[in-house]
Structures are given as C-alpha cells and as structure tokens.
C-alpha positions as CSV (number, residue, x, y, z in Angstrom):
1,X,78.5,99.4,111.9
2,X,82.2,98.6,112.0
3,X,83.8,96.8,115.3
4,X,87.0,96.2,116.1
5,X,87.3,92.4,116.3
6,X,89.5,90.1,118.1
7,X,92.0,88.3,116.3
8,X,90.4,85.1,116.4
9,X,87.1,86.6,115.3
10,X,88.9,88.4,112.5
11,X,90.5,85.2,111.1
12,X,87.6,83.2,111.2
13,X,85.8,85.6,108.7
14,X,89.2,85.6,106.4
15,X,90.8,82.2,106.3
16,X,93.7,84.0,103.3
17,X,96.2,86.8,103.4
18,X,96.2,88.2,99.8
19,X,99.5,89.2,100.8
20,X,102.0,89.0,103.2
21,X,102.1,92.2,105.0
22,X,98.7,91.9,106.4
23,X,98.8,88.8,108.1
24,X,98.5,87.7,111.9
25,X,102.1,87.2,111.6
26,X,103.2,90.4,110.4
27,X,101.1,92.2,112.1
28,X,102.4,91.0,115.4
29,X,105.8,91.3,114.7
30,X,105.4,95.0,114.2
31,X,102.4,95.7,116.6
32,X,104.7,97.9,118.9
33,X,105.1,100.7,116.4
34,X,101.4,101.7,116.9
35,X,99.2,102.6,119.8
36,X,96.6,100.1,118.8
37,X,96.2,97.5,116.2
38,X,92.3,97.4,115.1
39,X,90.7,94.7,112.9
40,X,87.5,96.0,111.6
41,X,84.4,94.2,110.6
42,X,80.9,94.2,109.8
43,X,79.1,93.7,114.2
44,X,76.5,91.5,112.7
45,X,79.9,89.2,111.0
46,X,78.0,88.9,107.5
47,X,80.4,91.2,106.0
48,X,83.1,90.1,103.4
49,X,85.4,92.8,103.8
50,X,87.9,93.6,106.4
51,X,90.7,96.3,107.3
52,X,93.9,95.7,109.3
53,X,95.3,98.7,110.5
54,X,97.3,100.8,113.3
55,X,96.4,103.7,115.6
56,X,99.1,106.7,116.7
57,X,97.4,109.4,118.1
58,X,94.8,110.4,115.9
59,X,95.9,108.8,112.9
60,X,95.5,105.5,111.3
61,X,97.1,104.1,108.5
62,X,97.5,100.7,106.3
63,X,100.2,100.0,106.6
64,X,101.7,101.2,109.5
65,X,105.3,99.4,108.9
66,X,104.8,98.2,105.6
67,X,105.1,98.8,101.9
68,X,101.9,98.6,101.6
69,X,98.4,97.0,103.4
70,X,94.8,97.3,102.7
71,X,92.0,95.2,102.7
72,X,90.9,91.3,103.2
73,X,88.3,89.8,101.5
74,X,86.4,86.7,101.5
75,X,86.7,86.3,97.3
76,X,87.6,88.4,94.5
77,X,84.2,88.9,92.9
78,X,83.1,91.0,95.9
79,X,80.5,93.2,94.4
80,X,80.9,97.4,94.1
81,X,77.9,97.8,96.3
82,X,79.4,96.0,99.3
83,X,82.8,97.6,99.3
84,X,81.3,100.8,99.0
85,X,79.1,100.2,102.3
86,X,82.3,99.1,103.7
87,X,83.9,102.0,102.8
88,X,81.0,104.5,104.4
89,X,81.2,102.2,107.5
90,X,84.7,102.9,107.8
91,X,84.1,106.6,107.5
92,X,81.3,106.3,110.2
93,X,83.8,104.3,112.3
94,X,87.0,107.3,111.9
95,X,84.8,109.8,112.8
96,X,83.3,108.7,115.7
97,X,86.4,107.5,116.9
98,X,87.7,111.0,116.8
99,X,90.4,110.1,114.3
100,X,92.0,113.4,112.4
101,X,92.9,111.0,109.3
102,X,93.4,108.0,107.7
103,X,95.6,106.6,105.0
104,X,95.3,103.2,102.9
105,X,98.4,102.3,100.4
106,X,96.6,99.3,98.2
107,X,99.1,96.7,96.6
108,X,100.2,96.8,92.9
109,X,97.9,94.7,90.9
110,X,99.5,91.7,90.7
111,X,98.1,90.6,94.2
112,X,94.0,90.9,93.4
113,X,93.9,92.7,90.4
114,X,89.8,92.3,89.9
115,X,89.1,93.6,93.4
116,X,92.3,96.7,93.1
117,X,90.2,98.0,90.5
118,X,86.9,97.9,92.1
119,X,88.2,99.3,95.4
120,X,90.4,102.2,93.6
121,X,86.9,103.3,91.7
122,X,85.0,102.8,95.2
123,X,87.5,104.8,97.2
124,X,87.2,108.1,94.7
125,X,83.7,107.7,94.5
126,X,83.0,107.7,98.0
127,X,85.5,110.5,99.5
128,X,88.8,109.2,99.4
129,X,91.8,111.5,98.4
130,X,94.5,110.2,96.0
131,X,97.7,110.8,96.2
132,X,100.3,111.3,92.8
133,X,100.5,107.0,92.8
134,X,104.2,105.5,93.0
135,X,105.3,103.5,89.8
136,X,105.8,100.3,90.7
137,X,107.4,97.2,89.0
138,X,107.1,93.2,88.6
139,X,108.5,90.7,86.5
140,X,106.6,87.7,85.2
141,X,108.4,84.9,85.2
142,X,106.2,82.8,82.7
143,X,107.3,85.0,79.8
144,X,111.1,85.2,80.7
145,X,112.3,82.6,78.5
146,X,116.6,82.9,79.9
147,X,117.1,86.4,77.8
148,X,116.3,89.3,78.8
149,X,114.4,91.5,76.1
150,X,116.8,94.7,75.9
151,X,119.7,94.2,73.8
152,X,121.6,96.6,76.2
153,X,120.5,94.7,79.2
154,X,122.0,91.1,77.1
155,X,124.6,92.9,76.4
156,X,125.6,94.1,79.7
157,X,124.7,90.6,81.3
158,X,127.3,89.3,78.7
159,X,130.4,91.8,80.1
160,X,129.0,90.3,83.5
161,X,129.8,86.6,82.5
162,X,133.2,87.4,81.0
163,X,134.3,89.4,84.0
164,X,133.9,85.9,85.9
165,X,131.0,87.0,88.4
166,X,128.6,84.2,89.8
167,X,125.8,84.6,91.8
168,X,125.3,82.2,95.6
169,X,122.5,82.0,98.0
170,X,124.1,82.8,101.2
171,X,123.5,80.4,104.4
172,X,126.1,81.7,106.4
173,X,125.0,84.6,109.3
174,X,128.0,86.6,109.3
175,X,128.2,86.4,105.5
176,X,124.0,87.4,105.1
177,X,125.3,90.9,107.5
178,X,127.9,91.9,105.2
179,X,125.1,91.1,102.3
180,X,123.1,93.4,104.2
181,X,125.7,96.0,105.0
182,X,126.8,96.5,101.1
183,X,123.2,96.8,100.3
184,X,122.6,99.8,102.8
185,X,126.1,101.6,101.8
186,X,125.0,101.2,98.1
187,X,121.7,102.9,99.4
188,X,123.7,105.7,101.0
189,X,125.8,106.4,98.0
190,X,122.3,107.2,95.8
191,X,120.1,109.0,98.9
192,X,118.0,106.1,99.4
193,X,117.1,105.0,103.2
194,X,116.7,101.6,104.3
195,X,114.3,101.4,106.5
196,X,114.9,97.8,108.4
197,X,118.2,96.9,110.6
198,X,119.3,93.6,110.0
199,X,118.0,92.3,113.1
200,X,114.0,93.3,111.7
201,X,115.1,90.9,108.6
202,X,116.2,88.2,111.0
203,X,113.0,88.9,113.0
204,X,110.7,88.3,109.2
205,X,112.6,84.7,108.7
206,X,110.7,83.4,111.7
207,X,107.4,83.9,109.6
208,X,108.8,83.1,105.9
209,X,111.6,82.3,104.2
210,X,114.2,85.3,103.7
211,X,117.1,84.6,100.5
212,X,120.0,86.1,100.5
213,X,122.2,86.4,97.7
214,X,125.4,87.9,97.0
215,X,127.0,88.2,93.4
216,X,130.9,87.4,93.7
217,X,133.9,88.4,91.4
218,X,137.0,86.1,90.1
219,X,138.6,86.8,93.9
220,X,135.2,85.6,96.0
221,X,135.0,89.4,96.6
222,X,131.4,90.2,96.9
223,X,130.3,92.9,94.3
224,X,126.3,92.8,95.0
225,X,123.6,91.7,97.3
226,X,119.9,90.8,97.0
227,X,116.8,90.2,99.8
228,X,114.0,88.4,98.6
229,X,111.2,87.2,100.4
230,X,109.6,84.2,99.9
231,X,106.0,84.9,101.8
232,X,103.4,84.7,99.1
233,X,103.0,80.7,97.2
234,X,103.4,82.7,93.5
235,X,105.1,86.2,94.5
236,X,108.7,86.5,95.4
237,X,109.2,90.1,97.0
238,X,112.7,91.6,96.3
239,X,113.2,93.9,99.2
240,X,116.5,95.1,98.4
241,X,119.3,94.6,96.4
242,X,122.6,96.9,95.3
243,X,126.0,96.6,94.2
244,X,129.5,97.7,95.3
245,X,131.2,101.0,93.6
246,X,133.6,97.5,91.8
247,X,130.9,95.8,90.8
248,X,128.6,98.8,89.1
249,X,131.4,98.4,86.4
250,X,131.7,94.6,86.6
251,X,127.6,94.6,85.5
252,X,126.9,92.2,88.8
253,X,123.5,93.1,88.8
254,X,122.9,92.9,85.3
255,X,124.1,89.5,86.3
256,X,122.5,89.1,89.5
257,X,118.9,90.0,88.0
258,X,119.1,87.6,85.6
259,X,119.9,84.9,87.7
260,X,117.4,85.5,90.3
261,X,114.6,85.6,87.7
262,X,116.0,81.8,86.7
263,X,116.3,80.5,90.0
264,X,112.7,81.8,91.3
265,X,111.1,80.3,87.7
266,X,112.5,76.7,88.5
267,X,111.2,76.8,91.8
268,X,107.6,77.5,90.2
269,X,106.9,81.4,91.0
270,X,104.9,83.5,88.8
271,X,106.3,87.0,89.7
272,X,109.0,88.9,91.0
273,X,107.6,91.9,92.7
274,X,110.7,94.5,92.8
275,X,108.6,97.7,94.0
276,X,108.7,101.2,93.6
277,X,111.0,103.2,91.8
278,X,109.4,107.0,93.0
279,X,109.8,108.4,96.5
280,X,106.3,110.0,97.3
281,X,105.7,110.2,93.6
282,X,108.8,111.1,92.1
283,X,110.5,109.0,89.5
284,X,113.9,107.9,89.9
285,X,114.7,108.1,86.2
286,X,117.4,105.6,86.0
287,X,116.0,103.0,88.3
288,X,112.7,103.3,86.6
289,X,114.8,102.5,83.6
290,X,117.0,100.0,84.7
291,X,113.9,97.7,85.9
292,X,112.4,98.5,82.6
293,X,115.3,97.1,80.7
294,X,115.7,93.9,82.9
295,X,112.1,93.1,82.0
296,X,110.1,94.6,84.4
297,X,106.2,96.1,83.8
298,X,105.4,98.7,85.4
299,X,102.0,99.7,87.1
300,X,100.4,101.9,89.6
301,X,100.6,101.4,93.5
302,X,97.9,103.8,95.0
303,X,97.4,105.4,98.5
304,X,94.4,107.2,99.5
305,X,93.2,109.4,102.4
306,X,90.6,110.7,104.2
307,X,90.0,113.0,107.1
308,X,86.5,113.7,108.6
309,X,85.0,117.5,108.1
C-alpha cells in the first residue's frame, strides 16, 4: 500500500534528487498550481521507490509545472521486481483515490539511464500507455574538443567571429529582462510559447544558480540570449535561448552555442541538456537539425499514462 507521506518522511527515505525538478525546492515553489502535492511511499517505509506528484481534480501528473518529473530512488540498481510492485501500488492507490488519470513524463537518459530503462520496460509491462516520445537533445561536453563536428556548423561559427560578435554573462537586472524579452519575441516569431514570465526565472535563482547570457554585435547591440540552469553538480539545463531577426544573419548562436559549450566544460560539467525539439511529438525539422549540427545526440524523453477501467 502507497501513503502519501509528509515531506520530512519522504526525504528521509531519499536523501538525492536525480534531478532538479523534483526536489523539496521545486516542488514548493510551484505547489500552488495543483490542488494537492502527494509524496507516495511504501506504509511500512521499506520501499526504495518514490513519486512526487500534483492533484487537479481528478487528475494527477509528474510533472505538474515541469519539463519533466518522475520517480526517486534510493540507488540505481533497483531491481525490475520492486519497481513493478511499485508501479501496481500506484495503480491500487489512483483507483481508490477516485482519480480519472495519471500521467508520468520520465527524464531523457542522461539523468539515470540504468533505472530509465528498467522503469520504461516496467511501465508497458504493467499497464501504462505511451505516448509518440519527444526527441530530445544533450551535448557531452567530454568529447567537445573546441570544434564543433559539422563543417557547416565551423563554418557558420567562423562568419560569427568575423562579424565581431562576443558572447557575456549578464549580472545586470535590467539587462537579464531584455535577455529574457528577445528570447520570448524570437519564440513568437517561430510559434513557440514560453511558458515562464521572468519573474518565475527570478523566483528559480533562489534555489540554483540561473546564467544569463547575451551574444553582442560590433555596436554592444544584443543579437542573442541564452538561460541555463545550473541545478544538477554534472548537468547544465539550457532553458532557452534565441536570437534577434539581425543576428540570425550575423550566426550569433552558431557563436553563442559554441561558447557556452566551452565555458560550462572549464567549469567541470559533463552535459548540456538543451531539450526537446517536438511539440507533443512532432519534429521541428530545422531545430532538430540545428542541435544536430552543433553537436547534440539525440534520445527519447517518454511520458506514459494510465486511467483506471
């Protein structure tokens, strides 16, 4: 049987986040978008699995204001059987809670790639629907070497450096807005929302380290943006990033990729993760493309769902 736990009970059975966006933190930053935020366990606390997730209506979902959520666990060689009672348990628990459905979006593999797979094979075997899986993207930083692979990509970082654009971390609040403001007017130009304000990025630096950067021309104009966040000790999250209609011909983010990928190396990170480029499963060719060509892999990020009969 599954109970939902207190927070203090829930963090003493799981002392790590495997990632960002299901920890305490989080989680209480964005509690007021749900009814009620559950954190289910094993009663009898002998359990090594847990779920963080959020109640509207009759609906509950991980994440509920998030790219993704999922599940804690005590260590990664957490064996089939056990996740698969968890799993039942959690079925047992949505049905007798009257819930009409639940959804689960797992994160890409470079978080807990072991226990992804033996979650993913556990959630189809034991009722779980999958939906068409987004294509999503990371870079590892131990095999860029300071070139990207794609001659075009070289290429266009080249035209970037001879049109005299830089790249700055920004400090300055007024200058981190307009950051934020030519990243959400690129995002309109290509049918994109964004789905945070600038004051819900403000709220996130109180838990982690938010970087802004902006990519600048010959006149200090700024020609591109980029948010990263720095809340994982080996995963750099790239929330956004876009460029101005000027600087799509200057190649500022051909530039601005490249230098990102050097600055988060020398500070001793293992990946970039720079996310999805499908909306609810459909490609965006030329963003799928562009990551490609700036040395990004691509993988699977899968959400599943289940409704009692």
């Amino acid at each position: 049987m599954l109970i939902n736990a207190s927070n203090n009970i829930y963090k003493k059975n799981f002392n790590f986040d495997p990632h960002p966006f299901i920890s305490d933190g989080f989680i209480e930053l964005n509690k007021n978008k749900v009814n009620e935020v559950v954190r289910l366990v094993e009663e009898n606390g002998s359990g090594k699995m847990g779920l963080v997730g959020g109640i509207t209506g009759n609906t509950f979902k991980s994440p509920f204001s998030a790219p993704f959520g999922g599940f804690h666990f005590r260590h990664n060689e957490i064996d089939v059987g056990e996740i698969e009672s968890f799993l039942n348990l959690f079925k047992s628990y949505s049905a007798e809670k009257g819930l009409e459905k639940v959804e689960i979006t797992l994160p890409p593999d470079i978080y807990h790639q072991s226990f992804n797979a033996k979650v993913i094979n556990s959630l189809i075997r034991t009722g779980f629907l999958m939906s068409v899986p987004e294509i999503t993207h990371w870079v590892d930083l131990e095999h860029f070497n300071g070139v990207f692979t794609s001659g075009s990509a070289r290429t266009k970082f080249n035209q970037a450096v001879k049109n005299g654009l830089s790249l700055h971390e920004i400090f300055d609040s007024d200058l981190k807005l307009s950051a934020y403001e030519l990243i959400s007017q690129n995002r309109a130009r290509f049918g994109r929302p964004i789905y945070m304000t600038f004051d819900n990025l403000m709220d996130v630096t109180k838990l982690w380290p938010v970087d802004f950067f902006r990519v600048t021309d010959k006149t200090d104009d700024m020609v591109a943006a980029a948010i990263l966040y720095r809340g994982h000790p080996k995963i750099v999250q790239a929330i956004f990033w876009g460029d101005s209609e000027a600087g799509r011909g200057l190649r500022a983010m051909d530039l601005c990729l490249h230098h990102l990928w050097q600055h988060y190396k020398s500070l001793g990170y293992g990946f970039v993760d720079i996310s999805t480029s499908t909306e609810s499963g459909i490609p965006n060719e030329g963003l799928l493309k562009f990551k490609e060509t700036h040395d990004a892999y691509s993988s699977l990020r899968f959400t599943f769902s289940w409704s009692p009969e």
